[in-house]
N, C-alpha and C positions, 0 to 999 in steps of 0.2 A: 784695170788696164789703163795705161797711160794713153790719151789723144791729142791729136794735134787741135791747137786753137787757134782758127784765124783773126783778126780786124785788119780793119784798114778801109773794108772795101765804101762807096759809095757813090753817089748822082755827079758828077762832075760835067765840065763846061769842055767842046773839044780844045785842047791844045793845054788843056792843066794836066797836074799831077796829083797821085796819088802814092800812098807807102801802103805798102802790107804789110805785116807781120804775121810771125807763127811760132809760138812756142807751146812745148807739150804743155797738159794739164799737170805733172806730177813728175818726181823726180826720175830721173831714166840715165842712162850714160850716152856718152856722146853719139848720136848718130852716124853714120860712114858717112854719108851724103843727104843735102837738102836741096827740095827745089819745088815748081810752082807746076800747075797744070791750070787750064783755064777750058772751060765746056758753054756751049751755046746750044740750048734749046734743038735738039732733030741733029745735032751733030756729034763728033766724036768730040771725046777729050785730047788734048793739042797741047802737049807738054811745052813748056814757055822758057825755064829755066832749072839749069842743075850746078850744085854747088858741094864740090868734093869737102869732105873736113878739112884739110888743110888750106882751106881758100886760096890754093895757087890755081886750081882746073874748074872755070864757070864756061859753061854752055847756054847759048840762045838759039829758038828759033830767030829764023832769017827774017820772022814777019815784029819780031820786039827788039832786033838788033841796033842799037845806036839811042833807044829811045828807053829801055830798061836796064837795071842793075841790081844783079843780085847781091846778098852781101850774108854773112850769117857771125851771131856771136856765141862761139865754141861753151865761153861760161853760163854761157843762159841757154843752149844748146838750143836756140833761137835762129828763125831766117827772114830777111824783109824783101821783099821787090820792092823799090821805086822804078815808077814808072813817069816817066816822064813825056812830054807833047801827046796826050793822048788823043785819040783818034774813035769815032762810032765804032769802027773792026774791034776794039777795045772790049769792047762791052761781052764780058761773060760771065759766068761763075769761079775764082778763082781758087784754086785748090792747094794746098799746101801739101806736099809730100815728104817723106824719110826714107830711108835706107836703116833698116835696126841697125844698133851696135853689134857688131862680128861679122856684118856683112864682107864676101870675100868678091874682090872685084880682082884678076889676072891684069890686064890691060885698061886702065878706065880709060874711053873712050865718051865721047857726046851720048853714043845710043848706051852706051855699058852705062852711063850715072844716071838717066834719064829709068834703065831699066830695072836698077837696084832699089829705085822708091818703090813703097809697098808697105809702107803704112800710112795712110791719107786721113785728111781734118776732113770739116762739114761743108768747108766753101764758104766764101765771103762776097757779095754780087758786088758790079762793076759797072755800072754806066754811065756813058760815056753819050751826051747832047745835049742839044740848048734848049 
């Protein structure tokens, strides 16, 4: 069964940046959609960003808005967050998520792409201080 592989993650200083990346283990057809989730210790997981296949429809939370980007590459069916000015709030486990191929989405919307991920990596950690 193909999985998602995260890197990227790592100890960073506040106001650096960091890339993620996520590409499956093994060969799969395109994904519907890709994007990030990020979980901290006693809390919930807190979807961060989603990223339609055709890279026209990206969604963020309001808390990585101005400071994250998502981006994905269709031929390596591949997706990366850079994250940019990062902040201690930062610091979690980062998750990479999919949408299988044949996913049917009506309307995609922010919550419709966030909710068609459902196949998830291992998580890459994230922190974020001096």
């Amino acid at each position: 069964q193909v999985q998602l592989v995260e890197s990227g993650g790592g100890l960073v200083q506040p106001g650096s940046s960091l890339r993620l990346s996520c590409v499956p283990s093994g060969p799969t057809s395109a994904y519907y959609a890709m994007g990030w989730f990020r979980q901290v210790p006693g809390k919930r997981r807190e979807p961060i960003s989603c990223i339609s296949r055709s890279d026209h429809n990206q969604y963020y939370a309001d808390s990585v808005k101005g400071r994250f980007t998502i981006s994905r590459d269709i031929a390596k069916n591949a997706v990366y967050l850079q994250m940019d000015n990062l902040k201690s709030d930062d610091t979690a486990v980062y998750y990479c998520a999919a949408a299988p191929p044949g996913t049917v989405v009506v309307t995609l919307t922010r919550e419709a792409c966030f909710n068609a991920l459902i196949t998830w990596g291992e998580g890459t950690s994230v922190t974020v201080g001096s």
